[in-house]
C-alpha positions in Angstrom: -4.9 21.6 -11.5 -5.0 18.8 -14.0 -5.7 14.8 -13.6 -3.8 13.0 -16.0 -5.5 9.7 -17.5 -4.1 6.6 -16.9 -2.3 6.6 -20.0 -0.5 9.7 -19.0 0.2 8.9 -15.5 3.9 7.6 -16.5 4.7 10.9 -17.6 4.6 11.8 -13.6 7.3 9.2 -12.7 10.3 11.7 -13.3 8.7 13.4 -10.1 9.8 10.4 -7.7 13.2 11.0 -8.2 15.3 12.4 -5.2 13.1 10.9 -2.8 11.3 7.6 -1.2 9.7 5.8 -4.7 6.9 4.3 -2.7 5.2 1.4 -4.1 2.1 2.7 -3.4 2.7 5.7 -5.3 4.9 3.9 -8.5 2.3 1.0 -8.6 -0.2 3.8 -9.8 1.8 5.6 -12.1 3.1 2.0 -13.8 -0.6 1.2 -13.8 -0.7 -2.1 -11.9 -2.7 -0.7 -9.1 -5.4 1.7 -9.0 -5.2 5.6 -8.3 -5.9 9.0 -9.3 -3.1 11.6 -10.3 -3.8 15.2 -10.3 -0.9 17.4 -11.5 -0.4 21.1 -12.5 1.0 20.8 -16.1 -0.4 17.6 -18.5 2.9 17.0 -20.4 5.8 17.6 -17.8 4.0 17.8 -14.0 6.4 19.3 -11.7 4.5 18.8 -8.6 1.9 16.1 -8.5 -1.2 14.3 -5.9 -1.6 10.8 -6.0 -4.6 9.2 -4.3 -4.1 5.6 -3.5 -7.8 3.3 -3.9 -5.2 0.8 -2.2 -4.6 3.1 1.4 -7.5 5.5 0.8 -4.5 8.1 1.3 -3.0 10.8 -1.2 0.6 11.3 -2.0 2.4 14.4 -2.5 5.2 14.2 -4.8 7.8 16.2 -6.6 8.6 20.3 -6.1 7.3 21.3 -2.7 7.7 24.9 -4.1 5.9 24.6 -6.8 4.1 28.0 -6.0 1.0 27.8 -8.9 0.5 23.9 -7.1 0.4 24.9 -3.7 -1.7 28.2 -4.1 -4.7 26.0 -5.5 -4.4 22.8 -3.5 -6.4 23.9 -0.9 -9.5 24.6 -3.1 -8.9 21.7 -5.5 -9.1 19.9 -1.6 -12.8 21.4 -1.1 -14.3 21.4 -4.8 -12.8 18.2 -5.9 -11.5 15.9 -3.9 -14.1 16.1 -0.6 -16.8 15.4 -3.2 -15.2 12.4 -4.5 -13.8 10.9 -1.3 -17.6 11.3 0.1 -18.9 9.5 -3.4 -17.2 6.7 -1.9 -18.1 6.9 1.8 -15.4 8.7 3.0 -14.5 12.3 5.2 -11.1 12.1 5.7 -7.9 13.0 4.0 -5.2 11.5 4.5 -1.5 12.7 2.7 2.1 11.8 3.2 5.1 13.0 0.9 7.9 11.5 -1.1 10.3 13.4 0.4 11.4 15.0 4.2 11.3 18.6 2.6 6.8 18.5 1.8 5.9 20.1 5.5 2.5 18.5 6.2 2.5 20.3 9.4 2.9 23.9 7.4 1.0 22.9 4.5 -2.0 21.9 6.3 -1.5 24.0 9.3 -5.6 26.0 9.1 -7.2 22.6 9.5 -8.6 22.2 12.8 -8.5 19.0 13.6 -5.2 18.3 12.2 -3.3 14.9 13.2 0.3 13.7 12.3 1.9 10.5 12.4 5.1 8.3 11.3 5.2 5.4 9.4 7.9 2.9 9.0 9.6 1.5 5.9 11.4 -1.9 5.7 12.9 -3.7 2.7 14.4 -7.1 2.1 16.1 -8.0 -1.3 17.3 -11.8 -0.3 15.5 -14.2 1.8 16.4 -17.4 3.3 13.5 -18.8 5.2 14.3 -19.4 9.1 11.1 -20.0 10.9 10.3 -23.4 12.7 6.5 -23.0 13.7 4.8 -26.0 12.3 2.0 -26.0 9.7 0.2 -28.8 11.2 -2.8 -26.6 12.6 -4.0 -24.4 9.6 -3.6 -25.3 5.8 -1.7 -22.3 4.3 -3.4 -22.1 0.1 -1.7 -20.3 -2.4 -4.1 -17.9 -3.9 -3.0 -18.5 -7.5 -3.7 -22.5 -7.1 -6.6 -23.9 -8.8 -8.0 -25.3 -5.4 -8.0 -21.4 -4.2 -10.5 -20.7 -7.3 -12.4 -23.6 -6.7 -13.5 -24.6 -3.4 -16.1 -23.0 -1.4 -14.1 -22.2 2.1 -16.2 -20.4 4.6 -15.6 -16.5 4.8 -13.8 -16.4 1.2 -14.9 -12.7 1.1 -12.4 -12.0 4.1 -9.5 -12.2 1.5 -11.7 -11.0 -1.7 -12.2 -7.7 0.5 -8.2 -7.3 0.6 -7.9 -7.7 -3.1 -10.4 -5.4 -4.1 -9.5 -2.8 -1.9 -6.0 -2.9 -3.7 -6.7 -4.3 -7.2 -8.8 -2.7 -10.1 -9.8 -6.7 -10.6 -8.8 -10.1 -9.7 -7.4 -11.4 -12.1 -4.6 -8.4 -12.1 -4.1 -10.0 -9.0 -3.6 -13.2 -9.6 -1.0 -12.2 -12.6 0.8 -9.5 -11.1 0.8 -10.9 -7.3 1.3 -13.5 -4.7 -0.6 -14.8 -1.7 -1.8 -17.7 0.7 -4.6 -18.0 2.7 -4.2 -19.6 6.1 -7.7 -22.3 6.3 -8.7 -24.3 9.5 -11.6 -26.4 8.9 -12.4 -24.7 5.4 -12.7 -21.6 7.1 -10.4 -18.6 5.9 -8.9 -17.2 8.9 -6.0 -14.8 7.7 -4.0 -13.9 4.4 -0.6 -12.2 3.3 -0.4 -10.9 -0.4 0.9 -8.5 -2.6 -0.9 -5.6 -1.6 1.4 -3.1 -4.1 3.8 -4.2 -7.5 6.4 -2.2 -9.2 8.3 -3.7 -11.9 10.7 -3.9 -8.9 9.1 -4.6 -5.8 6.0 -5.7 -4.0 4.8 -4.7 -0.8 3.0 -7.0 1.6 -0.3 -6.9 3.3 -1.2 -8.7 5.9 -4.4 -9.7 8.3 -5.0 -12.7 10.7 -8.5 -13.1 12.9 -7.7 -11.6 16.3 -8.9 -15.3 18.2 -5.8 -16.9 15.6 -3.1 -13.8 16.7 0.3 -15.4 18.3 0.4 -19.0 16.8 2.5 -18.5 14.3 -0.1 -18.4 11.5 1.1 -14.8 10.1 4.5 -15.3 10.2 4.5 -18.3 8.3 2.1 -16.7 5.4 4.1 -14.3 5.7 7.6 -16.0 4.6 5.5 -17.9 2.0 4.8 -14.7 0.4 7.9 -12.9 1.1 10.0 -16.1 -0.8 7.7 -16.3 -3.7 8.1 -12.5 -4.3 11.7 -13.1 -3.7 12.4 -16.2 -6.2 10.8 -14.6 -9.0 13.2 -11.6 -9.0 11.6 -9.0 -6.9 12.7 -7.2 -3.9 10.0 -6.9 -0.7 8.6 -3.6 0.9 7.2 -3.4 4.3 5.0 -0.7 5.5 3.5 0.2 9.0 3.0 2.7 11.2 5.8 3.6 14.1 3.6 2.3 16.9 3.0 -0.7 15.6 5.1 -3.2 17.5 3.5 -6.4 16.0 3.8 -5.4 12.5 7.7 -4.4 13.2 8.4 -7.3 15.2 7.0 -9.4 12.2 8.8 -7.6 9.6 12.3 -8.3 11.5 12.3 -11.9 12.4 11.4 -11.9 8.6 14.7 -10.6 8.3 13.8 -7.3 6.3 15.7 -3.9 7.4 14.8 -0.8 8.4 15.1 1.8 5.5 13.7 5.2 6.3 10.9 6.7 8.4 8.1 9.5 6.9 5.7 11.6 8.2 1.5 11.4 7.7 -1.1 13.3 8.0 -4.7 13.5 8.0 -8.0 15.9 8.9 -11.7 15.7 8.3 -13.2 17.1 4.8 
């Protein structure tokens, strides 16, 4: 098992092909958003594991038979990646695939404490905004205005956490993505942004203060995102798991449709 530097993680986009291209997996490889990629050839991977710094999660992508791949993934799991993963305060591994054919349930089948899970994809590619909740009790900021930068709102580091989770910096953020911050009283009480970019698409993330849920707040961040990726040529991606209602609910009065469904998995390291 090899991991390819950033400047050859491109030569692992070939592998997508024939399956879901996931932003969160094509962000890495087009180097907007931060990864790992661990392969078993340098110059033409044919089976390949992305870890995203964005979900915390790995991706398994391209030939599910890939024989040599599979019969050392296991103990590239245990010597390499549990170290790593607990350098950075984590125990868990979590690992979805590009395609229906990678059998998490087979693959990972001797872990103990093995949990699976769906997730839900939806995409929108034209929007025309439609929502009628007023603005007149929270001050929604674009996070690429000067004023953003500037002023000193109370609990700032609410949406700094969100962009460092998914950004190597940000300023890659502010060039590459969109995002508003919903104030009341100069406090910062929930934000939608770009979470993953593809020279094609971005995907949304999304997080309102549970005392600020159902007034509307994250629906109209939400469309103020969603348009801005929209006008400037983009198409939108929309990611949750099945079970959550909310985030569905959300994603459809936004108008975005349902595009597929794939399977996750996770145990401890």
């Amino acid at each position: 098992m090899f991991e390819l530097s950033q400047s050859q993680f491109q030569r692992a986009i070939p592998l997508l092909e024939n399956g879901h291209p996931h932003p969160e997996v094509l962000s890495i490889l087009e180097n907007n958003n931060p990864g790992w990629v661990f392969s078993d050839q340098v110059n033409s991977p044919r089976t390949a594991l992305v870890w995203s710094k964005g979900m915390k999660g790995h991706y398994l992508i391209g030939d599910e038979n890939n024989e040599v791949f599979l019969g050392n993934l296991h103990d590239f799991l245990t010597k390499n990646i549990a170290p790593r993963m607990n350098g950075l305060g984590m125990n868990y591994f979590e690992v979805s695939g590009h395609h229906e054919k990678w059998n998490l349930n087979s693959l990972f089948s001797s872990k103990d404490d093995l949990q699976c899970w769906d997730q839900i994809v939806y995409e929108l590619s034209a929007f025309e905004p439609c929502l009628k909740y007023s603005l007149g009790n929270f001050q929604a900021l674009s996070l690429r205005s000067q004023e953003w930068r500037i002023r000193n709102f109370l609990n700032k580091e609410f949406v700094y956490a969100h962009i460092n989770q998914f950004w190597d910096t940000e300023e890659d953020f502010y060039e590459k993505g969109y995002g508003y911050a919903a104030i009341v009283d100069s406090e910062v009480i929930g934000v939608c942004y770009s979470s993953f970019v593809t020279k094609e698409k971005h995907a949304v993330g999304i997080e309102i203060l549970p005392k600020h849920h159902q007034r509307g707040i994250g629906s109209n961040l939400a469309s103020l995102v969603v348009n801005d990726i929209i006008q400037n040529g983009y198409s939108c991606y929309w990611d949750c798991s099945l079970n959550n209602d909310a985030s569905s609910k959300l994603a459809l009065r936004l108008g975005f449709k349902q595009t597929h469904q794939y399977q996750c998995a996770g145990f401890s390291l």
